[in-house]
C-alpha positions, 0 to 999 in steps of 0.5 A, a space after each residue: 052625847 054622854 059627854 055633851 049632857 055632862 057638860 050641860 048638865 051642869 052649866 044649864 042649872 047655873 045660867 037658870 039659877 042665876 036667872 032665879 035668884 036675880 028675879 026673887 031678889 029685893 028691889 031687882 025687877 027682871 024683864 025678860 025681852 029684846 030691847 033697844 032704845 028708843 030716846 034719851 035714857 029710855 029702853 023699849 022692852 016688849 012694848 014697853 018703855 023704862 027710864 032711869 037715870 042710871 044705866 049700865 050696858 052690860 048686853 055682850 056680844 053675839 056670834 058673827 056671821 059673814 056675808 056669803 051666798 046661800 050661807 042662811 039655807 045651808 044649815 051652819 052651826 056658831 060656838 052657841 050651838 055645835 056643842 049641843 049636837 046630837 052627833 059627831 060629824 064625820 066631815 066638819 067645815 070650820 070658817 074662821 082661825 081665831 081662837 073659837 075656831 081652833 078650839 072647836 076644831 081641837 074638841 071635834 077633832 079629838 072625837 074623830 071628824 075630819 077637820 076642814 078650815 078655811 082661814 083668811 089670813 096666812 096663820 091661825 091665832 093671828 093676834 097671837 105672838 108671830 111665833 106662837 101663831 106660826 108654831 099653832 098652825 104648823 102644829 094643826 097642819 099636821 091634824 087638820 086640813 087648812 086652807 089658809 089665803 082663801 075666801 068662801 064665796 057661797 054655800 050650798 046644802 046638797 042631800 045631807 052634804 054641805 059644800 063650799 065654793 072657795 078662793 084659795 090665792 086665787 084659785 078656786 075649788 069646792 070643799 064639802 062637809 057633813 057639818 058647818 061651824 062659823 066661827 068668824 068671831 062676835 059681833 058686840 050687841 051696842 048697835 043691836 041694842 040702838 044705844 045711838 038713840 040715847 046718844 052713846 058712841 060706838 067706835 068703827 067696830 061697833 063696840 061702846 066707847 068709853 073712859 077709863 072709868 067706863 062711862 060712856 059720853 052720856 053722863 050717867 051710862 056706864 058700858 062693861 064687858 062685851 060690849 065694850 072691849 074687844 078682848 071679849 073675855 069673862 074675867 075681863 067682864 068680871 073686872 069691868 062690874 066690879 070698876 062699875 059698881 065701885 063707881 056707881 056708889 063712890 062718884 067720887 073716889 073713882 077707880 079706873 080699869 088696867 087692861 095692860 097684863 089682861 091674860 087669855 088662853 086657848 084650850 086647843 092643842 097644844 094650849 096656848 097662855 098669853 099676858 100683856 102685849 105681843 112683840 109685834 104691839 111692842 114693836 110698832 109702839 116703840 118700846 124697847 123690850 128683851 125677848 127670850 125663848 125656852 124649848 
């Protein structure tokens, strides 16, 4: 708990002081709702309906969370939630093997759950360079137990207990755990937020489409962050704003954003720093490259 309000202490403040300043500045008006559009250029908040020639979707993402039997009643955590308990659990469920998941894992495990994660695929990390992702999950092998190849099939609460009924390469058996995290990834908010109503595009993902000024196919509404690109990353979020504020005020003199050398990181053990393409992008798009390899 020491640990956990440290940690809110300060980052609460910032996202309320955020919320303040935004609401006493000049020409900003705030309303605070769930949203969506309802025509063209025409959001719905509360009931009521705003119009405006400009719009910009900034909405994010929002945690993802499969379809499985019972799931709702059982009483999961996602990565907006498991940071605030009250107590560390003593047997953790983990679903999912992508970055949010091995992260957590890491902190909980490093205050002495028991780690339990059920991964789809062969490997954590795996849009990681294979040998990266290879060595991470030998790594965690060796700190957690890891049922990789295996589906969840339902989820049920039992006393204080939470188990899971799970597919291991075609073999079933059940896991159980005290607490859950889902951790399957963030679904973005475009679909949520009935962008279709105002004519934009959203790909077979559900993000916004846009160019590579980030105007969307409706003149005059512009997408960044979240809600338009997979990476799913602040800074990334943070270069789109400024790309759209920049185009905003200067139609004509354009600048376009360079996803090429977009670095991300992975704070669990051992840390994990990436830029640019993988071997394996490199690869399937043909171009040649020189690899190397320091131990």
């Amino acid at each position: 708990p020491a640990i956990r309000d440290r940690v809110f202490g300060r980052i609460d403040p910032i996202a309320e002081g955020g919320r303040a300043y935004r609401k006493r500045l000049e020409h900003v008006t705030v309303y605070e709702g769930d949203g969506h559009f309802v025509g063209h250029k025409s959001l719905e908040v509360n009931g009521v309906v705003h119009t405006a020639d400009t719009v910009v979707l900034a909405a994010g993402a929002r945690p993802a969370i499969p379809d499985i039997p019972g799931l709702a009643d059982v009483g999961f955590h996602t990565s907006d939630t498991i940071m605030r308990v009250d107590a560390i659990p003593e047997r953790l469920l983990v679903i999912g093997g992508g970055f949010i998941a091995c992260e957590l894992s890491h902190v909980f495990g490093s205050f002495g759950s028991h780690i339990t994660m059920i991964v789809r695929g062969d490997t954590l990390l795996r849009f990681e360079d294979d040998e990266i992702a290879l060595r991470y999950t030998e790594l965690s092998h060796q700190r957690f137990d890891i049922r990789a190849h295996t589906q969840v099939l339902a989820a049920r609460r039992v006393g204080d207990n939470i188990e899971l009924d799970i597919s291991t390469n075609g073999r079933r058996s059940t896991v159980h755990g005290d607490m859950l995290l889902v951790a399957t990834g963030r679904d973005p908010n475009g679909g949520q937020l009935g962008v279709e109503a105002t004519g934009v595009m959203l790909d077979a993902h559900g993000y916004v489409i846009t160019d590579q000024y980030l105007r969307t196919n409706v003149p005059g509404i512009w997408a960044l962050g979240d809600i338009s690109h997979a990476a799913q990353l602040k800074h990334a979020a943070n270069a789109d704003a400024r790309i759209v504020a920049h185009n905003i005020a200067h139609p004509d003199a354009l600048r376009s954003i360079d996803r090429r050398f977009l670095p991300h990181a992975v704070f669990g053990h051992p840390q994990v720093a990436s830029v640019g393409a993988t071997e394996r992008d490199l690869l399937r798009d043909g171009v040649p490259y020189v690899s190397a390899t320091s131990c």
